[in-house]
Backbone as JSON, one array per atom type, in Angstrom:
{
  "sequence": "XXXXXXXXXXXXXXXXXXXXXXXXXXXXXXXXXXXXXXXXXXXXXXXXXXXXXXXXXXXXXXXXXXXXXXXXXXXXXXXXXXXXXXXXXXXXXXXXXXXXXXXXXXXXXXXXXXXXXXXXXXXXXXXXXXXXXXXXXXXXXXXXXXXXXXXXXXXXXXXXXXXXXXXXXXXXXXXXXXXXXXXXXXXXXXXXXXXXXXXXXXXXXXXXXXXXXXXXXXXXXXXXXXXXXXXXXXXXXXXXXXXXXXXXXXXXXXXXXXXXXXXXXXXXXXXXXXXXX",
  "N": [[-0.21, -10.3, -30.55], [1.82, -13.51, -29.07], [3.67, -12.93, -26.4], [6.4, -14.19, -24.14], [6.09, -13.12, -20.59], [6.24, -11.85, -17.72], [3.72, -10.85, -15.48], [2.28, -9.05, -12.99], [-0.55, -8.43, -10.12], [-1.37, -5.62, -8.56], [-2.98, -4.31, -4.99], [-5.09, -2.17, -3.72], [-6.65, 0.34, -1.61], [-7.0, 2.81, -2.4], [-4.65, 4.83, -3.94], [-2.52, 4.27, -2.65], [-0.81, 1.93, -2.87], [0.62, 2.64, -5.09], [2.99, 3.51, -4.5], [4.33, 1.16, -4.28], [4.53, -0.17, -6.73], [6.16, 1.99, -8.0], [8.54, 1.04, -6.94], [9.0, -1.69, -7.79], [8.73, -1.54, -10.43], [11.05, 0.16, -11.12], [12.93, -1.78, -10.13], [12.17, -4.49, -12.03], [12.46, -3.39, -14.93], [10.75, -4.59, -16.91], [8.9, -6.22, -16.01], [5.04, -6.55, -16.09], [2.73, -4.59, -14.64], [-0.38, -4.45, -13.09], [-2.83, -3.11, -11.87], [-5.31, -2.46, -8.71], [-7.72, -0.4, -7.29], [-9.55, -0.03, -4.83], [-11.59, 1.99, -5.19], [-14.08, 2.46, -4.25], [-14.82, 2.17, -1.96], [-13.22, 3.31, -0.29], [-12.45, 4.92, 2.85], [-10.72, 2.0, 3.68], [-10.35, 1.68, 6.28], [-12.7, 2.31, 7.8], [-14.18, 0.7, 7.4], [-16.26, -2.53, 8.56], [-14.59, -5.65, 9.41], [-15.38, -7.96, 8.3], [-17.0, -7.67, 6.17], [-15.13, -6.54, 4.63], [-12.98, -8.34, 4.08], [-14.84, -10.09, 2.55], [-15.3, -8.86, 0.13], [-12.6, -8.28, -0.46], [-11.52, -10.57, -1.13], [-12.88, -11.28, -3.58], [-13.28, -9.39, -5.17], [-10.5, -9.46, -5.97], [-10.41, -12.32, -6.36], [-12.33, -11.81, -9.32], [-10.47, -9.92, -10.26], [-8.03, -11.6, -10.77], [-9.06, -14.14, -12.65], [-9.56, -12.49, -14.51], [-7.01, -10.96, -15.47], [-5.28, -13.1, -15.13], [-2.34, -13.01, -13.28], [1.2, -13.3, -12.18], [1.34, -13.36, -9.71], [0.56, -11.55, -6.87], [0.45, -8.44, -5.15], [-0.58, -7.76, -2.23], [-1.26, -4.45, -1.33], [-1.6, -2.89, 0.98], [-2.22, -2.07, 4.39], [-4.18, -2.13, 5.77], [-5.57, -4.67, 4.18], [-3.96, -6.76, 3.73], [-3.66, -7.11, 6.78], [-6.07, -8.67, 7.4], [-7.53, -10.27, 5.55], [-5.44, -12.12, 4.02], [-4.78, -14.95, 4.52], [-7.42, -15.92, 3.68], [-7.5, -15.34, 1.24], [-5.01, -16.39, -0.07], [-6.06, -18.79, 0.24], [-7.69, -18.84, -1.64], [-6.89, -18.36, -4.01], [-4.37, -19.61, -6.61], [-1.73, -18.43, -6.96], [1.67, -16.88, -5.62], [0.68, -14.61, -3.25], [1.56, -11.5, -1.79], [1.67, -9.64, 0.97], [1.4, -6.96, 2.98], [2.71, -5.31, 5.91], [2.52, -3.5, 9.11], [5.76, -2.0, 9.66], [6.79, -3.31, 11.81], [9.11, -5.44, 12.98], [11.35, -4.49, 11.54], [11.76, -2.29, 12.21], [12.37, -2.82, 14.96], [14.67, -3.51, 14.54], [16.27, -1.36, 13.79], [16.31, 0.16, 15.68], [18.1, 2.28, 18.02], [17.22, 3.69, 20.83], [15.54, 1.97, 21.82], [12.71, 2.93, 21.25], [9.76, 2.63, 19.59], [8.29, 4.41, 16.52], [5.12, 4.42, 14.78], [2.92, 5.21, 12.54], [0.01, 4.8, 11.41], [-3.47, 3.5, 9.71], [-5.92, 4.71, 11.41], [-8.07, 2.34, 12.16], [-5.91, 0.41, 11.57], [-4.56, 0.86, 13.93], [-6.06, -0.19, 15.75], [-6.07, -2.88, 15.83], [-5.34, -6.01, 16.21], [-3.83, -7.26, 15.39], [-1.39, -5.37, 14.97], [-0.25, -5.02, 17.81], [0.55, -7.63, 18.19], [2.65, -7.81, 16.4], [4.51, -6.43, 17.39], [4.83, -7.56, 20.08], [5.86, -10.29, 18.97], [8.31, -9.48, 17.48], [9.27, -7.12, 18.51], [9.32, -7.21, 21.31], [11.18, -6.24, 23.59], [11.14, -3.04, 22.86], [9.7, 0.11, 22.94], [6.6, 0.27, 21.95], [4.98, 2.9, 20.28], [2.0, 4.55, 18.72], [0.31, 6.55, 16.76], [-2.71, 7.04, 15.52], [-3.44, 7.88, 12.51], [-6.08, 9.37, 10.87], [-6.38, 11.52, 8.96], [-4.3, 11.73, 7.69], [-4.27, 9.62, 4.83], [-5.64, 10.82, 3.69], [-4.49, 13.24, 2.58], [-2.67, 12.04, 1.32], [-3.77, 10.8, -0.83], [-3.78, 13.6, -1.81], [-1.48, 14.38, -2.56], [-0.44, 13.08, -4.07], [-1.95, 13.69, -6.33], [-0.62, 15.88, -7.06], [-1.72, 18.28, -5.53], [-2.15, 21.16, -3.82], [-0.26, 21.14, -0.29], [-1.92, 20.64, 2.78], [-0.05, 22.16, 5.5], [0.12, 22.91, 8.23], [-1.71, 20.69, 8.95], [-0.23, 18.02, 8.5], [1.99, 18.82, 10.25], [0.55, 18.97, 12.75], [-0.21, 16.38, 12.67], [2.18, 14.75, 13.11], [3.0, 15.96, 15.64], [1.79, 14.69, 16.98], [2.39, 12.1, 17.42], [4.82, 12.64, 18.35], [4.69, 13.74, 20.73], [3.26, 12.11, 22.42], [3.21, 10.13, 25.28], [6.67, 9.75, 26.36], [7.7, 9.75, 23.66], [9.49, 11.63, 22.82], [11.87, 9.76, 22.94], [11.69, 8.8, 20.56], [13.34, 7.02, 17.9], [13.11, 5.69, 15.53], [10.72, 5.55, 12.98], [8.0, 3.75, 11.5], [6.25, 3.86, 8.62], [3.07, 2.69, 8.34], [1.03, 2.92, 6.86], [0.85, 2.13, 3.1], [-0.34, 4.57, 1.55], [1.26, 6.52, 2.73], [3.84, 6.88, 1.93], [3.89, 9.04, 0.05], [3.77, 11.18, 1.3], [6.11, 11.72, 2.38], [8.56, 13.24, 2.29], [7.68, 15.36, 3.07], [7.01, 14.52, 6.05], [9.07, 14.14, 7.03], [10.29, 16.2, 7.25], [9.17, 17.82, 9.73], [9.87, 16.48, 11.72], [12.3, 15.72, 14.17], [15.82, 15.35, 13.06], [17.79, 13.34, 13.19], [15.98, 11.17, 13.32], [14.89, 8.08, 12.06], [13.49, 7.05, 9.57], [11.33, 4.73, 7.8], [10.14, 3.32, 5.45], [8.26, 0.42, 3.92], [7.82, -0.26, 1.75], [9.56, -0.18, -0.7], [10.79, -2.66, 0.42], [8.76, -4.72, -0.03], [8.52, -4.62, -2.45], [10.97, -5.41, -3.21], [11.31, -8.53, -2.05], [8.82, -9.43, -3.89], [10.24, -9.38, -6.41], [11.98, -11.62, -5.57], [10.11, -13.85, -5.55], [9.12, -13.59, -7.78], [11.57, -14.74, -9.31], [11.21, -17.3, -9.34], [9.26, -17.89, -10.24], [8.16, -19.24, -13.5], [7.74, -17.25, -16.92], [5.09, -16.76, -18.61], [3.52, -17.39, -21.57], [1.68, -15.26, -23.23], [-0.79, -12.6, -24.35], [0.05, -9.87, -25.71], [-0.34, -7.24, -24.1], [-1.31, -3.85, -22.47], [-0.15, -2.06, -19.49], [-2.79, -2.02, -17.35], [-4.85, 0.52, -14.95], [-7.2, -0.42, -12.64], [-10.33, 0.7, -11.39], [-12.7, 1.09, -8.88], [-14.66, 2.57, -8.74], [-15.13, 5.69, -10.19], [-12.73, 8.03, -10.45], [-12.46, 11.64, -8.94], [-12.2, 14.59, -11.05], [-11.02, 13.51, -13.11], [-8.91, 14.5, -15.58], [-6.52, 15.31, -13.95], [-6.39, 12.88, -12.76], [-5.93, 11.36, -14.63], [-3.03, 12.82, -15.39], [-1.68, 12.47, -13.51], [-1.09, 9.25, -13.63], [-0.06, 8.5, -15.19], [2.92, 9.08, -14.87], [3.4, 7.11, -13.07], [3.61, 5.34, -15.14], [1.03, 4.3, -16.32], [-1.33, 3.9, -19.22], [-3.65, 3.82, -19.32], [-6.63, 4.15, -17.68], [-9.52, 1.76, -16.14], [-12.77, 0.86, -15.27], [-13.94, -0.85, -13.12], [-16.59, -3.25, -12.14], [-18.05, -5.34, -10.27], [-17.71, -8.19, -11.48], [-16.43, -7.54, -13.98], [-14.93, -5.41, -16.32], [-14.73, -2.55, -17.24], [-14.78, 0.35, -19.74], [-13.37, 3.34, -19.35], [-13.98, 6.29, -20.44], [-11.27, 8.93, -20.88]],
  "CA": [[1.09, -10.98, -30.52], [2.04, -13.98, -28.26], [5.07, -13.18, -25.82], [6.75, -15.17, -22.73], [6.82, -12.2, -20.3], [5.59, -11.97, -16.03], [2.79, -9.96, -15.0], [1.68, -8.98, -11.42], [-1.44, -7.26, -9.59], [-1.57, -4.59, -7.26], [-4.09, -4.09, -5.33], [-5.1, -1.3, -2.75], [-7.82, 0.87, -1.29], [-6.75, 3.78, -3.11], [-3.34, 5.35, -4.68], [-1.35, 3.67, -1.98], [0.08, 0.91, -3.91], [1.27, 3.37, -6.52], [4.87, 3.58, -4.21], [5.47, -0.17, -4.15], [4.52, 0.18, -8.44], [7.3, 2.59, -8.81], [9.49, 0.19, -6.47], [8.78, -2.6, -8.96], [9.19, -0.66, -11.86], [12.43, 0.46, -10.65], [13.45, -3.4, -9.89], [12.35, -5.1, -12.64], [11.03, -2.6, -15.71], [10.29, -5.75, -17.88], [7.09, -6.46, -15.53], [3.55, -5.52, -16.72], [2.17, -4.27, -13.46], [-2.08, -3.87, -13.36], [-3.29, -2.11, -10.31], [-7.19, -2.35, -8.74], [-7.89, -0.08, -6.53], [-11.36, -0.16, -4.46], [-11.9, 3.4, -4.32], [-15.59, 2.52, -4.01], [-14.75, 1.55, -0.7], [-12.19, 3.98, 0.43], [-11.24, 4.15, 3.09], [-10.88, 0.91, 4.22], [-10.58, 1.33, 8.3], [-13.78, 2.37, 8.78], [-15.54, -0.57, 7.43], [-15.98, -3.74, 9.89], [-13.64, -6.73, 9.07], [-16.29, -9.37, 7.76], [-17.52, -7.35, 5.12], [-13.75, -6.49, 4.28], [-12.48, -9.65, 3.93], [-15.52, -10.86, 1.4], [-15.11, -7.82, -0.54], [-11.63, -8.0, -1.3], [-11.81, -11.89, -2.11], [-13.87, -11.1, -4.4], [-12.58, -8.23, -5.94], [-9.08, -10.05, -6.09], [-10.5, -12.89, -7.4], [-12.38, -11.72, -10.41], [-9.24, -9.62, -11.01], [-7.17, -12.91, -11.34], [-9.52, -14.79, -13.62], [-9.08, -11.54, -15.86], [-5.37, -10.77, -15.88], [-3.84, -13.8, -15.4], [-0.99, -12.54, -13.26], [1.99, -14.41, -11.38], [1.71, -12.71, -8.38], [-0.51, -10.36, -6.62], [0.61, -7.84, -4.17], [-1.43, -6.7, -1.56], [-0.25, -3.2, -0.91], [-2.61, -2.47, 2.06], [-1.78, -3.02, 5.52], [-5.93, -2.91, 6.18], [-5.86, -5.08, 3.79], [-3.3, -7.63, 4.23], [-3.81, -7.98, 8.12], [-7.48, -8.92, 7.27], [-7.0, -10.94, 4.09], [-4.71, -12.76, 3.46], [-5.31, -16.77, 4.57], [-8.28, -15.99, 2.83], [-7.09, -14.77, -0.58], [-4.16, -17.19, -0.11], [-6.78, -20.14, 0.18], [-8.82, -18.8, -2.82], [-5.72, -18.39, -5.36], [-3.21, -20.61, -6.53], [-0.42, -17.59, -7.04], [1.89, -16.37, -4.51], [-0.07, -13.77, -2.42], [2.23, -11.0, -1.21], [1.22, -8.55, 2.13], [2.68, -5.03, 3.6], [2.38, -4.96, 7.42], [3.66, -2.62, 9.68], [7.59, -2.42, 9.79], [7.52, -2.98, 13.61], [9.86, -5.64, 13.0], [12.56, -3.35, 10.91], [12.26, -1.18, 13.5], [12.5, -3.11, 16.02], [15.97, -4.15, 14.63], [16.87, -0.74, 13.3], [16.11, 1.4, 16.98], [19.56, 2.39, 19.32], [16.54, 4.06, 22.04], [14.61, 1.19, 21.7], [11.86, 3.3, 21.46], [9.69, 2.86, 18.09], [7.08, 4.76, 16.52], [4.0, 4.14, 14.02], [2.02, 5.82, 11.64], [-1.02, 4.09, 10.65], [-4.89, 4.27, 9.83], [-6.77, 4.53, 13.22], [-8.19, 0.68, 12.14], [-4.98, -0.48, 11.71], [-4.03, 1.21, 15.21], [-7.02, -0.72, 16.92], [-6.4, -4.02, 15.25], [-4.32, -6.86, 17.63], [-2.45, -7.75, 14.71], [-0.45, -4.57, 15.33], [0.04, -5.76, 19.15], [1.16, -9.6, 17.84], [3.85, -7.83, 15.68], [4.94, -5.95, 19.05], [5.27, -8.53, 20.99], [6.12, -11.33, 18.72], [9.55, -9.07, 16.48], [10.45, -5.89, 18.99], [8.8, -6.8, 22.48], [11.62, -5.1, 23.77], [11.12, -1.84, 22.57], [8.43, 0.93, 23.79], [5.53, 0.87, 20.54], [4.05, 4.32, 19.98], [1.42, 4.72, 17.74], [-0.64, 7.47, 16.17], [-3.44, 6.33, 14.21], [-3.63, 9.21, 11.75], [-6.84, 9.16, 10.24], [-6.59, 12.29, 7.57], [-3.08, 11.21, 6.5], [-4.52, 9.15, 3.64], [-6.63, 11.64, 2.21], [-3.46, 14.28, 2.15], [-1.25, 11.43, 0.58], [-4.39, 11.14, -1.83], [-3.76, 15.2, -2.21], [-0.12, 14.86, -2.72], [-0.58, 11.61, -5.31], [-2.29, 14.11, -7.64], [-0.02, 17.0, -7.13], [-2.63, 19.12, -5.18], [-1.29, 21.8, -2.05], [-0.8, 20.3, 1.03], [-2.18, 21.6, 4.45], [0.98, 22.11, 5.98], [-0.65, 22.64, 9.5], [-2.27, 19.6, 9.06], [0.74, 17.7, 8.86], [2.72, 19.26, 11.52], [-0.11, 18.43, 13.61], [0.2, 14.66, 12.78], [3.74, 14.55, 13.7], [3.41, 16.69, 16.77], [0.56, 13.72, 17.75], [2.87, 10.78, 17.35], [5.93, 12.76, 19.17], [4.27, 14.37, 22.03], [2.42, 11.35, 23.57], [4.64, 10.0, 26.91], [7.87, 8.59, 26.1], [7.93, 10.32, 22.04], [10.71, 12.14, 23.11], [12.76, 8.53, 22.63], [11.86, 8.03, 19.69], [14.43, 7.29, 17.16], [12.66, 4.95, 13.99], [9.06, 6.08, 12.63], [7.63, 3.37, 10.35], [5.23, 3.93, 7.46], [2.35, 1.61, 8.98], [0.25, 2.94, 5.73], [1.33, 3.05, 2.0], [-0.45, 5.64, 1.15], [2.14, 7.97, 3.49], [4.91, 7.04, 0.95], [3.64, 9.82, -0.84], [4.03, 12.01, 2.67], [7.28, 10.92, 3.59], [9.46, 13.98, 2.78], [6.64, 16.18, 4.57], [6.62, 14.12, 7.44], [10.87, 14.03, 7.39], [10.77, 17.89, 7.22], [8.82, 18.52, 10.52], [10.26, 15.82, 13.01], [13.74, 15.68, 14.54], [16.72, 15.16, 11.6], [17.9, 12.25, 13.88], [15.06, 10.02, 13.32], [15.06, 7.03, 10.84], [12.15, 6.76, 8.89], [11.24, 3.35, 7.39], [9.33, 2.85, 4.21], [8.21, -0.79, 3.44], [7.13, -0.05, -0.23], [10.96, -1.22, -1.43], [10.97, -4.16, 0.43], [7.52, -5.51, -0.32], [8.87, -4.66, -4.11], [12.36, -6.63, -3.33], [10.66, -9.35, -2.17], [7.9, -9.82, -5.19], [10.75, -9.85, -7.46], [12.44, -12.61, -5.29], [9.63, -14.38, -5.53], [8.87, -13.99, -9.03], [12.43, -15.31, -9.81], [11.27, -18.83, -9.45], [7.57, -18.26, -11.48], [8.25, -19.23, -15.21], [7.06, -16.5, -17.41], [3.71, -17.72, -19.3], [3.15, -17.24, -23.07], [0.61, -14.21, -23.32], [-1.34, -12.03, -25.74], [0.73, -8.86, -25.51], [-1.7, -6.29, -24.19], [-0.57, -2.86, -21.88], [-0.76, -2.53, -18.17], [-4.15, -0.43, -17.0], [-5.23, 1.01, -13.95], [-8.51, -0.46, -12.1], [-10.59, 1.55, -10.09], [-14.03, 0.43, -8.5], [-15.46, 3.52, -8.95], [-14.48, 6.66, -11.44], [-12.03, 9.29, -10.22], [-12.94, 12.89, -9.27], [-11.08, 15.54, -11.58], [-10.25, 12.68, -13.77], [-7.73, 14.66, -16.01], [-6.07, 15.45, -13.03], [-5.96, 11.59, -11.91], [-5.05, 11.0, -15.57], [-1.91, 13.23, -15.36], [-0.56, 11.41, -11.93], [-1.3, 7.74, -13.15], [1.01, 8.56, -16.54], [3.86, 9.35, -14.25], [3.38, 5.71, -12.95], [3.77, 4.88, -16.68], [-0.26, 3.88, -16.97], [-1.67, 4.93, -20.38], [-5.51, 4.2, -19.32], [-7.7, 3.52, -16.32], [-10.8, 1.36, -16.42], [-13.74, 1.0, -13.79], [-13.94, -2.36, -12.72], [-17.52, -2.87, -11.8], [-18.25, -6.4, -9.72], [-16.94, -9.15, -12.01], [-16.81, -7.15, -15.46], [-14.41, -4.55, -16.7], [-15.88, -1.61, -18.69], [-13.23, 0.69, -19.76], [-13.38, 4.14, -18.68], [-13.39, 7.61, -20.66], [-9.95, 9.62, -20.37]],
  "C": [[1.25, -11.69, -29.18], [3.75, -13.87, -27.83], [5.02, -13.75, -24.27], [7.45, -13.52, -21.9], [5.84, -12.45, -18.68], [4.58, -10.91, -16.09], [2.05, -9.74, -13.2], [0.47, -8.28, -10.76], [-1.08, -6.68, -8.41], [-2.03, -3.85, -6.57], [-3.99, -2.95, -3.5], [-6.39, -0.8, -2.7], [-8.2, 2.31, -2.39], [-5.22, 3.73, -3.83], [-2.47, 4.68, -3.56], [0.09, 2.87, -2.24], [1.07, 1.18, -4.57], [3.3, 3.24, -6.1], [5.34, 1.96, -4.29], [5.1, -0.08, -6.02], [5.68, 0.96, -8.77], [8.46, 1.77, -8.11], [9.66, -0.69, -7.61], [8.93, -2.33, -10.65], [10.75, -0.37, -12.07], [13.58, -0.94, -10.97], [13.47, -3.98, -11.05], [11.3, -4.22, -13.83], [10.36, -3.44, -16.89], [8.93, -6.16, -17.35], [6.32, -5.64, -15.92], [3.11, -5.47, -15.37], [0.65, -3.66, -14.25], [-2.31, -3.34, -11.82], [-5.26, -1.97, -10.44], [-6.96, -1.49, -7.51], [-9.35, 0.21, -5.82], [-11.32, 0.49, -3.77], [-13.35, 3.64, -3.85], [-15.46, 2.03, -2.94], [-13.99, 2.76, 0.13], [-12.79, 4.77, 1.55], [-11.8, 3.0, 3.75], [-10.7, 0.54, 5.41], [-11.26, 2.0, 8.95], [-15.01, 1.62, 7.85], [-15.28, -1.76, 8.2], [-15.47, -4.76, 8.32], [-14.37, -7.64, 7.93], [-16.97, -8.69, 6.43], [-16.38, -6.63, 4.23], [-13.51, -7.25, 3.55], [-13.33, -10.04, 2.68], [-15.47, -10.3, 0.5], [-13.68, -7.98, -1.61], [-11.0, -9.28, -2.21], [-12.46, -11.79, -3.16], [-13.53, -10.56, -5.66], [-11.16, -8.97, -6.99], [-9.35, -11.52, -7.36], [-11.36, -13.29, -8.91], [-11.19, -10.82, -11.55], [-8.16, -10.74, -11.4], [-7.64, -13.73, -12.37], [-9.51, -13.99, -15.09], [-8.02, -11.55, -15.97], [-4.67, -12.17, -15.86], [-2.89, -13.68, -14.09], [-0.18, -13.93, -12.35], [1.98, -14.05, -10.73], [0.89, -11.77, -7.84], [-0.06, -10.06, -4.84], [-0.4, -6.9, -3.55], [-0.78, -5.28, -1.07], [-0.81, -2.07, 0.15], [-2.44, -3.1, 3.07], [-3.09, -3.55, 6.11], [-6.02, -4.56, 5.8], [-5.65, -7.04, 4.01], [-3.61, -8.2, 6.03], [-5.42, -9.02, 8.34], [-7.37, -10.51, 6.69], [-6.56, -11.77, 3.64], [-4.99, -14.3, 3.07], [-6.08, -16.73, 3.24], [-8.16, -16.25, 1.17], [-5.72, -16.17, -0.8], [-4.57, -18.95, -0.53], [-7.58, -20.35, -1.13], [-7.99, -18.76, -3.92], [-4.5, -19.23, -5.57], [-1.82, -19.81, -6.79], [0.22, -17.2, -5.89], [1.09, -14.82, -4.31], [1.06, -12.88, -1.28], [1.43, -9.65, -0.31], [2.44, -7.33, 2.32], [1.94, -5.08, 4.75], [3.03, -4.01, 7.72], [4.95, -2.66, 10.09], [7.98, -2.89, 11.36], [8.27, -4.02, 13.68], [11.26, -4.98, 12.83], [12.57, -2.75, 11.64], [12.31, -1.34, 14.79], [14.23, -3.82, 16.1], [17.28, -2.69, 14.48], [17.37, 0.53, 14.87], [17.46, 1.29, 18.03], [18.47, 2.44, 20.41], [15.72, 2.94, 22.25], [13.27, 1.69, 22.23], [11.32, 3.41, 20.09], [8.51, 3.51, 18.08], [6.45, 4.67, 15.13], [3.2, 4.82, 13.51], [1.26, 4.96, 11.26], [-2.21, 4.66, 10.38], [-5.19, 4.4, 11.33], [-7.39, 3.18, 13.33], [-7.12, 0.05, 12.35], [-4.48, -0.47, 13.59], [-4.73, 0.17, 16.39], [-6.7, -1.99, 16.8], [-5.03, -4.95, 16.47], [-3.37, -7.48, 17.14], [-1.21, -6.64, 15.08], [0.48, -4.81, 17.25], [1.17, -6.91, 19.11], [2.16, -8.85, 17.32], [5.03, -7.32, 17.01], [5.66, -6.99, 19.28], [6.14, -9.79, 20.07], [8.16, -10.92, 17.53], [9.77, -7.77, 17.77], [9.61, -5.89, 20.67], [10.18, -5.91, 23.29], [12.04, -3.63, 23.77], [9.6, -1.16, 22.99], [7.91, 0.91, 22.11], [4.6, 2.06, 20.66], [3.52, 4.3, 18.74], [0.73, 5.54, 17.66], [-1.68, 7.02, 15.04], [-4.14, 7.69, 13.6], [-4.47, 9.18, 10.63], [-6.61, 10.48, 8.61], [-4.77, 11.97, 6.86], [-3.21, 10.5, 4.98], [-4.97, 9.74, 2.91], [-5.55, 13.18, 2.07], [-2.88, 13.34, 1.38], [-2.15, 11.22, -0.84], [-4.01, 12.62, -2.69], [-2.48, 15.27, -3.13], [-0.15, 13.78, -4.31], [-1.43, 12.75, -6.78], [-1.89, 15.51, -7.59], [-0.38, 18.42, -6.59], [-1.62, 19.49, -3.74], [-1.74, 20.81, -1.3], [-1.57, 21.23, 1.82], [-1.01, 21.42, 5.48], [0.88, 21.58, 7.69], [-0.71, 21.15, 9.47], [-1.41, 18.31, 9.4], [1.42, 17.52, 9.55], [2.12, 18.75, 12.4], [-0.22, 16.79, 13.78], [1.37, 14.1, 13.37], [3.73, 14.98, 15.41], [2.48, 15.38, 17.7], [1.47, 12.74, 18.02], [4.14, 11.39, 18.56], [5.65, 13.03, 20.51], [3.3, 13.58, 23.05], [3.69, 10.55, 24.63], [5.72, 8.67, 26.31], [8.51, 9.03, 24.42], [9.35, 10.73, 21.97], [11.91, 11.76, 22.68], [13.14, 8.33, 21.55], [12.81, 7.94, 18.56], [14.03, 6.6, 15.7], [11.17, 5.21, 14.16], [8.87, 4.94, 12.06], [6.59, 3.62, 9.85], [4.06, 2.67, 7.75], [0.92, 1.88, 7.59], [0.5, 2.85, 4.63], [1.38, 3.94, 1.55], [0.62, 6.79, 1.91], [3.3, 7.62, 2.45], [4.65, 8.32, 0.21], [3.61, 10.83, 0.03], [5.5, 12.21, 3.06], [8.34, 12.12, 3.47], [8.99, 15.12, 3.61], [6.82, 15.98, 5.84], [8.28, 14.2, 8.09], [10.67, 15.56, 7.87], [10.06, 18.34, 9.13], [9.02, 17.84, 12.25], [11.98, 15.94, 13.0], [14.89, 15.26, 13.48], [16.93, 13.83, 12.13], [16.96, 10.98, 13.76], [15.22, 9.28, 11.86], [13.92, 6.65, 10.56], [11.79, 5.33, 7.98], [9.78, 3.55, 6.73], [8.94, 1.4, 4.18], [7.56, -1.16, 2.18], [8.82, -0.82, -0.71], [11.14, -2.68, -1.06], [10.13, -5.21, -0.05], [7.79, -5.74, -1.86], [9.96, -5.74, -3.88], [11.57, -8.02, -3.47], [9.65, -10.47, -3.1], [8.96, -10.22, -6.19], [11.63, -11.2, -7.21], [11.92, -13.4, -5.86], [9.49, -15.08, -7.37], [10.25, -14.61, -10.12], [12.62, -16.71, -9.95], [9.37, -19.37, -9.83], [8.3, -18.13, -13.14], [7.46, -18.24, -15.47], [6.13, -17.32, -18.24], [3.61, -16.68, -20.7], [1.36, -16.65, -22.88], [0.19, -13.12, -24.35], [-0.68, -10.55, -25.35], [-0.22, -7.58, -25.17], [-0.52, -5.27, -22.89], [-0.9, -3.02, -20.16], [-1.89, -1.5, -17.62], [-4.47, -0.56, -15.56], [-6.85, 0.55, -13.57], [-8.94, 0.38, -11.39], [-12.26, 1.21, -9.85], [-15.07, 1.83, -8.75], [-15.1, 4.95, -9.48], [-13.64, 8.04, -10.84], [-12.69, 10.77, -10.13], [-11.88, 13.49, -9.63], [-10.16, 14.49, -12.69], [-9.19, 13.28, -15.03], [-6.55, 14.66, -14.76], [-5.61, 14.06, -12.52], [-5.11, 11.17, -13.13], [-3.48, 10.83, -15.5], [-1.07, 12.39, -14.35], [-0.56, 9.98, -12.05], [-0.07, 8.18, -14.46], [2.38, 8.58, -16.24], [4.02, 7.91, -13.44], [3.77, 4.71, -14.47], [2.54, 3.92, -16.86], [-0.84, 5.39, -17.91], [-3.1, 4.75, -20.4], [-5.84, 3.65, -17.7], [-9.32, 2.95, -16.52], [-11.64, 1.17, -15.02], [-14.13, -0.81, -13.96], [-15.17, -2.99, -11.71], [-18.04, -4.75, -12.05], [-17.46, -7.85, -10.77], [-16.51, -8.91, -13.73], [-15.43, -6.19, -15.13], [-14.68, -3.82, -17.84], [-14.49, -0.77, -18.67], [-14.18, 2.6, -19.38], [-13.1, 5.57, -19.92], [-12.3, 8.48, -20.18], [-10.58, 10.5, -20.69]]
}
């Protein structure tokens, strides 16, 4: 069956994405959202830039010649600070990014003291610097580049215990380096910590203002997509990519269904094979 309806991609290293997907879901539940994620890569800030960048062009754009969509959100700050031009130059759709909030929190901070959660790539990278200086140079930037945070928010994304410790110890890293003391706005400098975020509330100061950028990156897309005509399409469902096959795949099953995906396929260089549930 041919219907006039929007469709968008969403694309990440892993499960990251999944919080701006339930943003968007939330926003507008008439969108077909597809999701790739290139877990055959994961993680993505400890591979060098140049073999990044060709990778996810790539990726991105044999996922566009398949779906179609009006829009494709990057939902990776690796990804996006890398990326973008690129993917921007190679597709004719709008091309939406997720950086680190250090603007928002450079508007939201009384101490003007802000602080950062990211990968440890993102932490090194000079785009994080440029946002500094160029949206909150007046404010002190603290950052923690919290390398096992992604693979707990992986943990938490499929309903698995945390390591509580582990946690605590992330927090106690970001507060306790000189000047933490100040701090009064955290931002989410990863997606994947959306899936952290009442963990990470529970073991720092009540006082602090935590900043997500999964809702806005969703607001935004649907701005956007308020001035893409919907396109006359063969009515098909929205499925889950993944570059390489899930471990414990009932287990990944159960947590993508709660996203409201009813399959996942393996998405293997310019092909899509579909995937045993």
């Amino acid at each position: 069956m041919s219907l006039n309806h929007q469709r968008c991609l969403v694309f990440d290293s892993g499960i990251g994405g999944m919080g701006v997907v339930q943003a968007l879901q939330s926003l507008k539940p008439e969108l077909v959202i597809d999701y790739l994620a290139d877990t055959a890569l994961y993680p993505y800030g400890e591979q060098p830039d140049d073999l990044l960048i060709e990778r996810i062009v790539r990726l991105i754009t044999a996922a566009y010649q398949q779906i179609n969509p009006d829009l494709v959100v990057i939902a990776c700050n690796t990804a996006s600070t890398i990326a973008l031009p690129a993917l921007r130059a190679a597709l004719p759709v709008p091309i939406i990014g997720c950086v680190p909030p250090i603007r928002w929190a450079g508007r939201v901070s009384k101490t003007r003291t802000i602080g950062l959660f990211s990968t440890s790539a993102t932490a090194r990278r000079p785009y994080v610097q440029q946002l500094h200086a160029d949206f909150a140079a007046d404010c002190q930037l603290i950052v923690h580049g919290a390398r096992q945070l992604a693979d707990l928010a992986e943990q938490a994304f499929l309903g698995e215990p945390l390591n509580a410790a582990a946690l605590h110890a992330e927090v106690k890293a970001l507060l306790h380096q000189p000047g933490g003391e100040h701090i009064d706005t955290i931002g989410l400098g990863c997606t994947h910590y959306t899936f952290l975020l009442p963990e990470l509330v529970s073991y720092a100061p009540q006082s602090i203002t935590w900043l997500d950028p999964a809702p806005s990156v969703a607001r935004h897309a649907v701005t956007i997509l308020e001035g893409v005509p919907a396109q006359q399409r063969i009515e098909s469902p929205a499925v889950l990519y993944l570059t390489s096959p899930p471990q414990g795949r009932e287990d990944f099953y159960h947590a993508i269904k709660r996203f409201h995906f009813e399959r996942w396929d393996v998405f293997e260089s310019h092909c899509f094979n579909e995937a045993a549930l």
